[in-house]
Biotite code that builds the C-alpha atoms (Angstrom):
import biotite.structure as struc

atoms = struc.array([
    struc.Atom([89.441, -288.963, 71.691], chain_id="A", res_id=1, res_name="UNK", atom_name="CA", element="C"),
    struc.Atom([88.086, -292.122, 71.539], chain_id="A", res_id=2, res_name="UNK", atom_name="CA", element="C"),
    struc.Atom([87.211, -293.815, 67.928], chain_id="A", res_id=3, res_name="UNK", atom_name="CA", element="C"),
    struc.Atom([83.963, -294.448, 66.053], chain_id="A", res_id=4, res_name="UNK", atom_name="CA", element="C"),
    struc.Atom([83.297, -297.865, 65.089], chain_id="A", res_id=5, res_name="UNK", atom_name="CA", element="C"),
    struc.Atom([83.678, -297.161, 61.360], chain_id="A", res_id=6, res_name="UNK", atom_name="CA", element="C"),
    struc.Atom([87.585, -295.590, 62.001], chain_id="A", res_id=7, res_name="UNK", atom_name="CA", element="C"),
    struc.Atom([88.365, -298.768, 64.292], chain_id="A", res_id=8, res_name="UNK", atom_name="CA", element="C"),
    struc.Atom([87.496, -300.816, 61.400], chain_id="A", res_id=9, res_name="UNK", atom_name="CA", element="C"),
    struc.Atom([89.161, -299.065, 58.957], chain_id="A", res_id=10, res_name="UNK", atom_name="CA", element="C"),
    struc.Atom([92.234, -299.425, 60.756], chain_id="A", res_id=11, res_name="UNK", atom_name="CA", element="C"),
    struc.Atom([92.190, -302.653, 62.192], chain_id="A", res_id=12, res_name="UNK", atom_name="CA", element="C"),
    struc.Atom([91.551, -303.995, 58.973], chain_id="A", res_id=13, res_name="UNK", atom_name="CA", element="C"),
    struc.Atom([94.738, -301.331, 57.632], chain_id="A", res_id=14, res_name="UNK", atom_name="CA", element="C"),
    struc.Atom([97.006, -303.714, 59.168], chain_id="A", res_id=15, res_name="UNK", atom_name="CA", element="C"),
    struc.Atom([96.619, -306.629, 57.188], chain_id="A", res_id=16, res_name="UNK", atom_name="CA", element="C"),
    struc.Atom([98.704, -305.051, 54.416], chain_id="A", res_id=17, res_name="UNK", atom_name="CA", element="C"),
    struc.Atom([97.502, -307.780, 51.965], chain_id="A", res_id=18, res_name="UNK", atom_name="CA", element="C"),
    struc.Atom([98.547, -311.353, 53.766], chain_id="A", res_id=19, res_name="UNK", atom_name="CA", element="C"),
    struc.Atom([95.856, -313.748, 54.053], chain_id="A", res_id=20, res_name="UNK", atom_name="CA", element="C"),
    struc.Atom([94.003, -313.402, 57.515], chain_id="A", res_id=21, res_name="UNK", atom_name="CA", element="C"),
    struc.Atom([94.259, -317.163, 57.516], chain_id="A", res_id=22, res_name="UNK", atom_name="CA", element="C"),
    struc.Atom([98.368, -316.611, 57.657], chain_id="A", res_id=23, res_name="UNK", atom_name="CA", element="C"),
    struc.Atom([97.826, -314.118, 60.692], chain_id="A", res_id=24, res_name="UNK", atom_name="CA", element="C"),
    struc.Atom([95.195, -315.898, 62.662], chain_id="A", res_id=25, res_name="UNK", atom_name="CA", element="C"),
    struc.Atom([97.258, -319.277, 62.275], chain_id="A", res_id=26, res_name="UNK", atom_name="CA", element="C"),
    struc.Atom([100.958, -317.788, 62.925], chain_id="A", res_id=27, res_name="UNK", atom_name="CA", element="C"),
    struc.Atom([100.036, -314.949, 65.755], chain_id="A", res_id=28, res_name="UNK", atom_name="CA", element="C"),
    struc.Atom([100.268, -317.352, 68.539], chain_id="A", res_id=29, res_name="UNK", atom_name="CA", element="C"),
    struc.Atom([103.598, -318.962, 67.287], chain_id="A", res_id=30, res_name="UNK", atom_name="CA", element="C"),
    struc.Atom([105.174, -315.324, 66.985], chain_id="A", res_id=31, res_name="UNK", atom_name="CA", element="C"),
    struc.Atom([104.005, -314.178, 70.274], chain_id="A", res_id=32, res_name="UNK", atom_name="CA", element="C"),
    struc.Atom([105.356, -317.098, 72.005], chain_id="A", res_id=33, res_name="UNK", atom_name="CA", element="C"),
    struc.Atom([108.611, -316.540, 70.471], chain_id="A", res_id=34, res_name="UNK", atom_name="CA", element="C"),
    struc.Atom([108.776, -312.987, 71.788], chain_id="A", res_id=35, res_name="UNK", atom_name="CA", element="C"),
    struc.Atom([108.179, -313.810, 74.819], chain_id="A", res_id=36, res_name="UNK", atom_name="CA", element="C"),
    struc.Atom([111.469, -315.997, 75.112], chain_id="A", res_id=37, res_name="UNK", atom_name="CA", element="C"),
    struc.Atom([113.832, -315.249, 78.093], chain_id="A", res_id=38, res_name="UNK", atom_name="CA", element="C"),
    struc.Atom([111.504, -312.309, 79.085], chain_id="A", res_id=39, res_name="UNK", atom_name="CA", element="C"),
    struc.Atom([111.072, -312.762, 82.826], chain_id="A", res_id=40, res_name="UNK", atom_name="CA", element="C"),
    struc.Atom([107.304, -312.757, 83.659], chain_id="A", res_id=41, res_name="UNK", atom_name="CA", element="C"),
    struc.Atom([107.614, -309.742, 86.133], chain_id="A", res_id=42, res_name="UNK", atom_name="CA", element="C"),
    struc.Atom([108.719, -307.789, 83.428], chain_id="A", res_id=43, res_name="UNK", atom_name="CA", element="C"),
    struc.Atom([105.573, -308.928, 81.183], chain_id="A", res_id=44, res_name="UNK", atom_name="CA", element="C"),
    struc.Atom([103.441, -307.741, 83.864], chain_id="A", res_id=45, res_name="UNK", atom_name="CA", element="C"),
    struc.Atom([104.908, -304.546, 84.633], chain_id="A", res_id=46, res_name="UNK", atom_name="CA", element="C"),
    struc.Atom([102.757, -301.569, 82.810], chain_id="A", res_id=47, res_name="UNK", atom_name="CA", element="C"),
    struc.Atom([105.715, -299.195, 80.490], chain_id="A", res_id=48, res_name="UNK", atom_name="CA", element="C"),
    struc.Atom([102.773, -296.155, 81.456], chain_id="A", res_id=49, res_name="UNK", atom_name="CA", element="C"),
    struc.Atom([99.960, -295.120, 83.207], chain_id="A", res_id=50, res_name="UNK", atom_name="CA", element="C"),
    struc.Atom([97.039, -296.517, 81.385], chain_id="A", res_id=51, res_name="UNK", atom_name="CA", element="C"),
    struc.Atom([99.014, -298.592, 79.308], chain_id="A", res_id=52, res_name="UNK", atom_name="CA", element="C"),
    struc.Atom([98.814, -302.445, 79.198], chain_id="A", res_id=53, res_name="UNK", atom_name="CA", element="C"),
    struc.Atom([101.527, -304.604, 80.293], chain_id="A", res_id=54, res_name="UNK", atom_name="CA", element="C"),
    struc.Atom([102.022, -307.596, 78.045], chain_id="A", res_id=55, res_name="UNK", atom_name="CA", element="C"),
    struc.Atom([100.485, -309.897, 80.719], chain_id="A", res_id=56, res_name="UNK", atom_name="CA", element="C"),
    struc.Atom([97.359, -307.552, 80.351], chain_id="A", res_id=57, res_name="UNK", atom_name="CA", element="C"),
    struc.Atom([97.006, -307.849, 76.260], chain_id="A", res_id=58, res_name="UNK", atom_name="CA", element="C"),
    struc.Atom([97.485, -311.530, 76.240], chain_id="A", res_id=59, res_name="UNK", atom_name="CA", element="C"),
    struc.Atom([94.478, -311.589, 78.935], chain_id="A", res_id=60, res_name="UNK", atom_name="CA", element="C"),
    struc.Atom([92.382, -309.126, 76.722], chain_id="A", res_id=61, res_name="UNK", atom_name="CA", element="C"),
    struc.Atom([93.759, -311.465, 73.502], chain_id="A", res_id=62, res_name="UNK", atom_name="CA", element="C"),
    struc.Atom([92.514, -314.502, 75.060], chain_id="A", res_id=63, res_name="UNK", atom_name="CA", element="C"),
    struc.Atom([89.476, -313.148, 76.058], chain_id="A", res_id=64, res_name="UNK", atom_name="CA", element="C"),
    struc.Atom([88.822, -311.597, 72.557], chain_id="A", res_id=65, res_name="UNK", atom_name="CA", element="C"),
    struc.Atom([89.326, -315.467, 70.901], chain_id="A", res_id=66, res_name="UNK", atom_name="CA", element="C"),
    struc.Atom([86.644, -316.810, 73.774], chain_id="A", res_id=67, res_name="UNK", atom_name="CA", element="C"),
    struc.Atom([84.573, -313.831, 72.059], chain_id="A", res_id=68, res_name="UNK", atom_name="CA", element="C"),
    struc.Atom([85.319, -314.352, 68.430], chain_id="A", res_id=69, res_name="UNK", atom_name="CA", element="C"),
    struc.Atom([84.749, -318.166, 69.068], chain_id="A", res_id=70, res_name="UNK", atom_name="CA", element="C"),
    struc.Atom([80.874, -318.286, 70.383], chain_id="A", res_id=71, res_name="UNK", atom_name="CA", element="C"),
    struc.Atom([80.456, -314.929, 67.731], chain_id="A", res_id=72, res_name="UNK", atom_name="CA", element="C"),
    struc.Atom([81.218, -316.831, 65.006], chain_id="A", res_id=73, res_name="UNK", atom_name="CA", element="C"),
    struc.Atom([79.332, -320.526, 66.814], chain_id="A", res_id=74, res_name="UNK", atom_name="CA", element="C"),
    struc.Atom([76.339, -318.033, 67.512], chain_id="A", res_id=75, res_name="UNK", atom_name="CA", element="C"),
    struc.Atom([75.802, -317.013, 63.698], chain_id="A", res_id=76, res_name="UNK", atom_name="CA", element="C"),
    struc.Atom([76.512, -320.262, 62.031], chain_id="A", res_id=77, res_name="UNK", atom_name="CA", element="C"),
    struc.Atom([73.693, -321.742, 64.060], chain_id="A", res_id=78, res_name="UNK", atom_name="CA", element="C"),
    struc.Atom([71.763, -318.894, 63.850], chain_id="A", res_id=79, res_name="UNK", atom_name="CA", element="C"),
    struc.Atom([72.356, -316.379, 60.502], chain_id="A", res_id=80, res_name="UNK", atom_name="CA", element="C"),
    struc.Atom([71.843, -312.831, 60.730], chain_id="A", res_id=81, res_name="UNK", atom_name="CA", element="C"),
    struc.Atom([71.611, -312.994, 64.361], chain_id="A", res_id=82, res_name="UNK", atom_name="CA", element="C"),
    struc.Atom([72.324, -310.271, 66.704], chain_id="A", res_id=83, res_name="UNK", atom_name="CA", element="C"),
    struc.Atom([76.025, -309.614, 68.051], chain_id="A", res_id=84, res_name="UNK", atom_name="CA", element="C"),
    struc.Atom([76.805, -307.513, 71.290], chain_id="A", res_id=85, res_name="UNK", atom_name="CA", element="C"),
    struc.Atom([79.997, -305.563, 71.122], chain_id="A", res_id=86, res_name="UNK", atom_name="CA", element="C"),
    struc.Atom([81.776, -305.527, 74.852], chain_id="A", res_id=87, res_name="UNK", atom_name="CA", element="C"),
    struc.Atom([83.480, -303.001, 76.507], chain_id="A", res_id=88, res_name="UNK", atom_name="CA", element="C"),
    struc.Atom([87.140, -304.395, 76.707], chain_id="A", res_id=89, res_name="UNK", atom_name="CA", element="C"),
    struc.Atom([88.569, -302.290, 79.520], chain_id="A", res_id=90, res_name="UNK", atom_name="CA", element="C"),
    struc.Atom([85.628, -303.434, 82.045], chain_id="A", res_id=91, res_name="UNK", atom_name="CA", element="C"),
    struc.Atom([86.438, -307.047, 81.368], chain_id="A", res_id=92, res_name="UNK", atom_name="CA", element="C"),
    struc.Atom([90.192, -305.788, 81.993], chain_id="A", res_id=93, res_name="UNK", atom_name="CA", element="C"),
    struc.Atom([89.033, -304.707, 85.261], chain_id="A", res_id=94, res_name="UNK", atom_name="CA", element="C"),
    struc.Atom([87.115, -307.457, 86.717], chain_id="A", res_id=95, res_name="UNK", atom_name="CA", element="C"),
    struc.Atom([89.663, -310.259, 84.991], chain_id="A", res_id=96, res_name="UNK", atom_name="CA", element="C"),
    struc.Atom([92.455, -308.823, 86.567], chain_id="A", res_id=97, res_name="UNK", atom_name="CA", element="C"),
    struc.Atom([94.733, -309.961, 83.462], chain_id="A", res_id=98, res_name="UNK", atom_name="CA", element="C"),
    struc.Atom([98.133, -308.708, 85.415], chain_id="A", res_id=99, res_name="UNK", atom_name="CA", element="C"),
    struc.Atom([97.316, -311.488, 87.968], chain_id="A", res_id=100, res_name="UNK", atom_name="CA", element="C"),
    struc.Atom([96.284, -314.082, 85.647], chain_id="A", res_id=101, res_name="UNK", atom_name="CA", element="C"),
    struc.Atom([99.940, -314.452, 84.257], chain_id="A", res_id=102, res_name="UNK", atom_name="CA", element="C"),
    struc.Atom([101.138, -314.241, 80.891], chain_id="A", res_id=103, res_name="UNK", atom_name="CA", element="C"),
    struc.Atom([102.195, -317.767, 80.341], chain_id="A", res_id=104, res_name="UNK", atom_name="CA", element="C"),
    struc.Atom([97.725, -319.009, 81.398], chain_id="A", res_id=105, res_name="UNK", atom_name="CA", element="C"),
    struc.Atom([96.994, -316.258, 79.065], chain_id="A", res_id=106, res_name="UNK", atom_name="CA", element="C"),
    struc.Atom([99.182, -316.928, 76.142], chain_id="A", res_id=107, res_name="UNK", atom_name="CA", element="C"),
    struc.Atom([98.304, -320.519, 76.468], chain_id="A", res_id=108, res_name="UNK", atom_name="CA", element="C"),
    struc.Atom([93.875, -320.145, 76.743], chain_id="A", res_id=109, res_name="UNK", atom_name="CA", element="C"),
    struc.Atom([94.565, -317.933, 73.964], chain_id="A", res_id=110, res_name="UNK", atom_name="CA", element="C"),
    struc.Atom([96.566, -320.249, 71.765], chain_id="A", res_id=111, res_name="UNK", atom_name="CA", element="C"),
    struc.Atom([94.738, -323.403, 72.384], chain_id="A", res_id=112, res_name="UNK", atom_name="CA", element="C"),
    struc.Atom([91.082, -321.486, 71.750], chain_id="A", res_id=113, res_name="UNK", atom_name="CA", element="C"),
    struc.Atom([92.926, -320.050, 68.595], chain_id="A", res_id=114, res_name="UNK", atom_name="CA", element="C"),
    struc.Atom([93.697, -323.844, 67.283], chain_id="A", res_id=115, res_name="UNK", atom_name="CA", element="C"),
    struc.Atom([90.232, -324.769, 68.042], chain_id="A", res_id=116, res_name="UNK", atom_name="CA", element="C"),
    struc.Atom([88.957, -321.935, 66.210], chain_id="A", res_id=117, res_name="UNK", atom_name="CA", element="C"),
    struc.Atom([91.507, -322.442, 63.253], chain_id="A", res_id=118, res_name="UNK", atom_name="CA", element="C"),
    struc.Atom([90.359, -325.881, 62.336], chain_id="A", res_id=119, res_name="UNK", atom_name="CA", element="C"),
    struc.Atom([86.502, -324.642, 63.117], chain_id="A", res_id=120, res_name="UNK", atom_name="CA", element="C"),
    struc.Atom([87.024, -322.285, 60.452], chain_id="A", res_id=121, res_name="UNK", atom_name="CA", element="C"),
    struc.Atom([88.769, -324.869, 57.686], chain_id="A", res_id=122, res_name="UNK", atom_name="CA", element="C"),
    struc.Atom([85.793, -327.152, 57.914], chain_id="A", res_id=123, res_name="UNK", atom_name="CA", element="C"),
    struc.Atom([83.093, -324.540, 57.242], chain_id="A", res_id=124, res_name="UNK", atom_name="CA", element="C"),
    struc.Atom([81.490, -324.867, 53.635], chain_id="A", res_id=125, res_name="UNK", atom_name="CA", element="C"),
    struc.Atom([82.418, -321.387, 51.705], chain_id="A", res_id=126, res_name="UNK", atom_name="CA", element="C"),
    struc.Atom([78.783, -320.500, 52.340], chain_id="A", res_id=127, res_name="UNK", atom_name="CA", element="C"),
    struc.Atom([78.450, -320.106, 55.315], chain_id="A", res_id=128, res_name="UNK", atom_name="CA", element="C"),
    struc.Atom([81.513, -317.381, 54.959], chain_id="A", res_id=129, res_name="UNK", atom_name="CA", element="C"),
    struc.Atom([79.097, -315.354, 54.222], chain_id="A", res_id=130, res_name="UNK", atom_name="CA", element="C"),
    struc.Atom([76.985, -315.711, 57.245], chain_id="A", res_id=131, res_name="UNK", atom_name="CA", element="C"),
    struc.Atom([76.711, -312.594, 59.236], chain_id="A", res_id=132, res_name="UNK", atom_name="CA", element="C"),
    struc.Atom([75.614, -311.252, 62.116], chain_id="A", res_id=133, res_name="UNK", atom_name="CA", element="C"),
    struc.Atom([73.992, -307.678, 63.095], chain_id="A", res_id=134, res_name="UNK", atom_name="CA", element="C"),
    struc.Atom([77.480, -306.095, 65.675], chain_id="A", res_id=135, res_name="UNK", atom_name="CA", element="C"),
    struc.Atom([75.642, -303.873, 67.832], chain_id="A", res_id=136, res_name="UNK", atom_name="CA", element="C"),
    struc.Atom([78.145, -300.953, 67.082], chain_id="A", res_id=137, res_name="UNK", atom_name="CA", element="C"),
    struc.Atom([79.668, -302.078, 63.648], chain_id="A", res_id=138, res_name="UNK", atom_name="CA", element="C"),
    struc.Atom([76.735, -303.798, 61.542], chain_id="A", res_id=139, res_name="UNK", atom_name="CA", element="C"),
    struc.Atom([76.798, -306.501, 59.438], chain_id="A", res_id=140, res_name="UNK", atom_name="CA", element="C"),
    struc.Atom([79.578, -309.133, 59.839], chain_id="A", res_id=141, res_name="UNK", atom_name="CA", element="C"),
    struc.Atom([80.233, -311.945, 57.879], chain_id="A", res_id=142, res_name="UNK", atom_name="CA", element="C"),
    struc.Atom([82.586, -314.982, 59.243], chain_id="A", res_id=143, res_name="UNK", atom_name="CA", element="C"),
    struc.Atom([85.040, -313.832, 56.566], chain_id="A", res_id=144, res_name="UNK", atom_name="CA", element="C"),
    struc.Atom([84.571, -309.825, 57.697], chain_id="A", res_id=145, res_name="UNK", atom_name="CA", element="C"),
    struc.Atom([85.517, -311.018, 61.473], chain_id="A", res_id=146, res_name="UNK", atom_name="CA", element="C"),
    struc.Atom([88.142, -313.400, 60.623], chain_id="A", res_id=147, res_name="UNK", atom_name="CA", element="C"),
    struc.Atom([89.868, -310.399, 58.741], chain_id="A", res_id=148, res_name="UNK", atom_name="CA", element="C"),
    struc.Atom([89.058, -308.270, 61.947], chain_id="A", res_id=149, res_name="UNK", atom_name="CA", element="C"),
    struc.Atom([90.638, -310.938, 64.096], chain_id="A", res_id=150, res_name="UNK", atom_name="CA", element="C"),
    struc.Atom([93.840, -311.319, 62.133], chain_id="A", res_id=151, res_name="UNK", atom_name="CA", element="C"),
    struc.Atom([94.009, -307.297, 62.039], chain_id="A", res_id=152, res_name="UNK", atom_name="CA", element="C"),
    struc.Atom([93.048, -307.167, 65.735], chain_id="A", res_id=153, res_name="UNK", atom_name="CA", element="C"),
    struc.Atom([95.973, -309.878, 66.203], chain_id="A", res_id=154, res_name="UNK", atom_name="CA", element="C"),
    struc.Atom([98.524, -307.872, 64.356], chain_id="A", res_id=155, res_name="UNK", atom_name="CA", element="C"),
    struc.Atom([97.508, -304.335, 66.155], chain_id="A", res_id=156, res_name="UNK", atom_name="CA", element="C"),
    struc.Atom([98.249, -306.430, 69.664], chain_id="A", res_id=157, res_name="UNK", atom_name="CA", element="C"),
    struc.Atom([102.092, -308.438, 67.901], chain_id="A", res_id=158, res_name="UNK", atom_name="CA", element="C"),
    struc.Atom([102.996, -304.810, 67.545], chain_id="A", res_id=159, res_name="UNK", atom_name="CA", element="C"),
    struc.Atom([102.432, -303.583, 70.839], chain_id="A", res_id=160, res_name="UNK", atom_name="CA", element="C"),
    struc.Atom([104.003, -306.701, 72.116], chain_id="A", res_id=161, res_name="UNK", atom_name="CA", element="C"),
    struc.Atom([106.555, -306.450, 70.555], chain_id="A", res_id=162, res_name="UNK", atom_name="CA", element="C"),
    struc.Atom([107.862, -302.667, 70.895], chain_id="A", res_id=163, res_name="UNK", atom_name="CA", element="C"),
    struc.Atom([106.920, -303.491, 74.762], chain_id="A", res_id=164, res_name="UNK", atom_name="CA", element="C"),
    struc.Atom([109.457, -306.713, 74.717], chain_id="A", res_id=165, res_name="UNK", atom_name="CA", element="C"),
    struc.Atom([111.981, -304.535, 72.837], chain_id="A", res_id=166, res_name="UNK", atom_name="CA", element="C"),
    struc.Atom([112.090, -301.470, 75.064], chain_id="A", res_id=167, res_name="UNK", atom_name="CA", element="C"),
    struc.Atom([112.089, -304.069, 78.771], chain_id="A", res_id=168, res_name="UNK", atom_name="CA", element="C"),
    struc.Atom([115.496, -306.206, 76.976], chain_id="A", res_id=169, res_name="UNK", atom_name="CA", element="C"),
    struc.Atom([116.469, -302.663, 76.837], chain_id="A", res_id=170, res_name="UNK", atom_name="CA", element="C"),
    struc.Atom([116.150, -301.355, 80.214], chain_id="A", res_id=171, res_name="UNK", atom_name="CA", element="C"),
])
């Protein structure tokens, strides 16, 4: 069963547990990489289950997401309240081939997009924190409400990293 918009939310933004999305958005990328350590890449790209991403595959879909998150947030601050389109994550799975891409390309487009969006977001004015766009399936976003998405969206994707990482060092 597949979830509405308003339960994704909800737990996405569960995960946070109270740290500053700031924290998460800025540390993600250093934890990942550190994860990764000593894994061989074969093993990143091998899916654990049918239908299941490898870790190759969510560090394609986690640098994709930044590229998304990044002209998101450029499109409202140039433009407030304008329109968002949501995108359907396992079709740009598909055609991107993220398996093939590698996980070392991927982790690195994702953490160089994240540093550019990092220092984007600690030069805006707190106003425009509160611009928003209209999501086509969620609403109203401010910059704030998908930065908080983002850093729960980043720590949703650490976990399944990381039990992934755990259970290949253990087979």
């Amino acid at each position: 069963m597949q979830e509405t918009a308003r339960e994704y939310t909800k737990r996405i933004l569960s995960y946070q547990q109270g740290m500053k999305p700031m924290t998460i958005l800025t540390l993600a990328p250093q934890k990942i990489t550190r994860l990764l350590r000593g894994v061989p890449g074969k093993k990143l790209a091998t899916r654990p289950g049918r239908g299941i991403w490898s870790v190759a595959e969510i560090l394609g879909h986690l640098a994709d997401a930044e590229v998304v998150f990044a002209f998101r947030m450029r499109l409202i601050l140039g433009s407030n309240r304008t329109h968002i389109q949501a995108f359907d994550q396992d079709a740009w799975a598909g055609y991107s081939h993220y398996a093939k891409q590698g996980a070392t390309l991927s982790l690195e487009a994702y953490r160089v997009q994240r540093a550019h969006n990092i220092r984007l977001l600690k030069l805006l004015p707190r106003k425009m924190w509160n611009y928003y766009g209209m999501h086509s399936e969620r609403g109203k976003e401010t910059i704030t409400r998908m930065t908080e998405m983002m850093a729960g969206h980043d720590i949703n994707h650490l976990r399944q990293i990381e039990r992934l990482v755990r259970d290949r060092k253990n087979t």
